[in-house]
C-alpha positions as CSV (number, residue, x, y, z in Angstrom):
1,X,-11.5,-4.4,-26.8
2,X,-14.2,-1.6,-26.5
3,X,-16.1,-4.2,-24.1
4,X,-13.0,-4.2,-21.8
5,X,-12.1,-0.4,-21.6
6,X,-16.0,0.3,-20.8
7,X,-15.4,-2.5,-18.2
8,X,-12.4,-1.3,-16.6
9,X,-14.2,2.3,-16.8
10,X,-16.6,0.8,-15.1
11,X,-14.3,-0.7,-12.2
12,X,-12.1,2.4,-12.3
13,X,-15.1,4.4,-10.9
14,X,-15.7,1.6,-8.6
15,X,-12.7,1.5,-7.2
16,X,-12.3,5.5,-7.1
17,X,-15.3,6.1,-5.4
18,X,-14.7,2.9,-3.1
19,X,-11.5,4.4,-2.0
20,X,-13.0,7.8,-1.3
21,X,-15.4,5.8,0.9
22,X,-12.6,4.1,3.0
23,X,-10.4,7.0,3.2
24,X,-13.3,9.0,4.3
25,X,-13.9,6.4,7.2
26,X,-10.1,6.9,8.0
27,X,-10.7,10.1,8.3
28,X,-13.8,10.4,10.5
29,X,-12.4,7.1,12.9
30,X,-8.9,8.1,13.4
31,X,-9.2,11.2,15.0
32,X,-12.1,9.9,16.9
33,X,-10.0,7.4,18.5
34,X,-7.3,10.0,19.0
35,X,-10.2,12.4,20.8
36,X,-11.0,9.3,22.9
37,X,-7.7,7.7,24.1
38,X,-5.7,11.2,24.9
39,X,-8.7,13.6,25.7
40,X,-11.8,11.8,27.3
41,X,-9.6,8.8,28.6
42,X,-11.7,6.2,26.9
43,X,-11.3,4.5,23.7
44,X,-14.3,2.2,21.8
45,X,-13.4,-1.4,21.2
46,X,-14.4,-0.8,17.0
47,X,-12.2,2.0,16.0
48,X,-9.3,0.2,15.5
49,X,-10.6,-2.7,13.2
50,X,-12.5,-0.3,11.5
51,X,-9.7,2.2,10.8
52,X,-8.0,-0.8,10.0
53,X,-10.2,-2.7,7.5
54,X,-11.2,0.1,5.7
55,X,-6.9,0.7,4.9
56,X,-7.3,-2.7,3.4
57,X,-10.2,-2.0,1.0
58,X,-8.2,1.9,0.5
59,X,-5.2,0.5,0.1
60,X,-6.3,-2.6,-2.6
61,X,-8.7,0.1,-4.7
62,X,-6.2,3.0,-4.6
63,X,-3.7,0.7,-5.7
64,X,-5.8,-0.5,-8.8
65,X,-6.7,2.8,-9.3
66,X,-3.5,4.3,-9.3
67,X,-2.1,1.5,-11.7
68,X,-4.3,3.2,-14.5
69,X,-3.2,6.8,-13.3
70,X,1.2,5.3,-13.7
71,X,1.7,6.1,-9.9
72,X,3.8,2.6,-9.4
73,X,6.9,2.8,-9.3
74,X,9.0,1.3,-12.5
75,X,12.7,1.0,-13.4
76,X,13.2,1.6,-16.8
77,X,16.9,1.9,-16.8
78,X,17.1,-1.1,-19.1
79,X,14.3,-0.6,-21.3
80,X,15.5,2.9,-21.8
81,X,19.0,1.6,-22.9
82,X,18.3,-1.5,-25.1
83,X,17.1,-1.4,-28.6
84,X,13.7,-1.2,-29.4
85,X,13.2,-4.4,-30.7
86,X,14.8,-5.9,-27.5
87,X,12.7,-3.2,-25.5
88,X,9.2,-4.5,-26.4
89,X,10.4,-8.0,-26.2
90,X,11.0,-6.4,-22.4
91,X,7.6,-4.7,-22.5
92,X,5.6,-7.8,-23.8
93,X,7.3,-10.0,-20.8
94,X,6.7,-7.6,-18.1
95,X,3.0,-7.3,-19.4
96,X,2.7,-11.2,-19.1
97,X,4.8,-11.8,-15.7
98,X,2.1,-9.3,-14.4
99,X,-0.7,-10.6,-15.8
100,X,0.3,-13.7,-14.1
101,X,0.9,-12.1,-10.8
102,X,-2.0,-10.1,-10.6
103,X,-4.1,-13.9,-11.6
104,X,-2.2,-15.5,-8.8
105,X,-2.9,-13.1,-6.4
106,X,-6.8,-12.6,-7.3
107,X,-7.0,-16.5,-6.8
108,X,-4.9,-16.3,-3.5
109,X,-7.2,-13.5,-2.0
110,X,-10.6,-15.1,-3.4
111,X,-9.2,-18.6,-1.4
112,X,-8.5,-16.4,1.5
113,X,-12.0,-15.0,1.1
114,X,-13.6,-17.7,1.3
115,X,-11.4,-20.0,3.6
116,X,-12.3,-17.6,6.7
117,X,-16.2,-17.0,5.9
118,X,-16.7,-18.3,9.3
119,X,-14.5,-16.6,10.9
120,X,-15.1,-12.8,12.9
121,X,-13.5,-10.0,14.5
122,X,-13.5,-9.7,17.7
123,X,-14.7,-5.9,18.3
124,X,-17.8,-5.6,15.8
125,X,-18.3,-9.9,14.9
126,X,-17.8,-8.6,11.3
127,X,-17.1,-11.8,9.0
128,X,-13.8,-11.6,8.4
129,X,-14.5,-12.2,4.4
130,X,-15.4,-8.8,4.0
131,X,-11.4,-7.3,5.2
132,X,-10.3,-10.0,3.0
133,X,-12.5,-9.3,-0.5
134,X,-10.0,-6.2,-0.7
135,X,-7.4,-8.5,-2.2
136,X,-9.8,-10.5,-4.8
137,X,-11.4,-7.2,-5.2
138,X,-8.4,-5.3,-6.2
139,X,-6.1,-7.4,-7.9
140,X,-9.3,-8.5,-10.1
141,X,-9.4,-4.8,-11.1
142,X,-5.4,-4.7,-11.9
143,X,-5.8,-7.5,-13.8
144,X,-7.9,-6.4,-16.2
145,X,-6.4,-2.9,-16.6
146,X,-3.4,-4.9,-16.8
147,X,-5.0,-7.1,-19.6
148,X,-6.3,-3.8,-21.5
149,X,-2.5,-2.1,-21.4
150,X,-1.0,-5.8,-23.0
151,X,-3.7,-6.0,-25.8
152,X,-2.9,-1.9,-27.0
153,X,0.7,-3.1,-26.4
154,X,0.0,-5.7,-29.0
155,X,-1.8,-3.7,-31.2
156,X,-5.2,-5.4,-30.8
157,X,-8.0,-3.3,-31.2
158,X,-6.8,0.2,-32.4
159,X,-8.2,0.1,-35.9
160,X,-12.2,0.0,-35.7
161,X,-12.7,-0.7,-32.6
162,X,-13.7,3.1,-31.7
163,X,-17.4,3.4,-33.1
């Protein structure tokens, strides 16, 4: 367990600095291509898949990152009204039905990945893989904090596992 939270600390600072990156890009393009559509009447041809792929890569890392932080949004109407015993029954499944969402999508993305390696965009020739990685990329790091969260929930690695 130590292993994985030093791994997911690891990937958490990935993916925070990663979306700083992006959202920096965002920030710098954008208005760029605002300046040079309304004000000098011309706009460059990579702006807008640039703007554009780095929301990808912002969107996946932010969201992994903000999956540790508890920005998603839950309902918790139900688990709040049950028993407890019927509430971590609740807990446990919603742990596992993610897990297994956040697996299907890493595979999904890693397939897309790699299915459209030959592929480019049409502004910059950029390989289209690299818009694409975002998903592998990011549900890999949701997983894992995912994984981390389930095995506390389980109580596996509390006692000893702190030296």
């Amino acid at each position: 367990m130590q292993a994985l939270r030093k791994f997911n600390q690891f990937t958490l600072k990935v993916g925070s600095w990663g979306t700083i990156f992006f959202m920096a890009v965002i920030g710098v393009v954008i208005p760029y291509e605002v300046l040079g559509r309304y004000i000098f009447g011309k706009m460059t041809i990579w702006s807008g898949e640039i703007s554009t792929y780095s929301l990808a890569w912002a969107s996946m890392l932010g969201g992994a990152v903000g999956l540790r932080k508890g920005y998603q949004v839950a309902v918790t109407a139900l688990v709040e009204s049950v028993p407890q015993s019927a509430a971590n029954w609740l807990r446990g499944t919603a742990y596992v039905f993610s897990l297994f969402f956040f697996g299907v999508m890493f595979a999904w993305g890693l397939y897309q990945t790699l299915y459209n390696y030959r592929q480019t965009s049409p502004a910059i020739g950029l390989v289209m893989s690299v818009p694409y990685a975002s998903l592998p990329a990011g549900f890999f790091i949701m997983f894992f904090l995912t994984l981390e969260e389930f095995l506390a929930f389980l109580g596996l690695g509390k006692q000893g596992d702190e030296k």
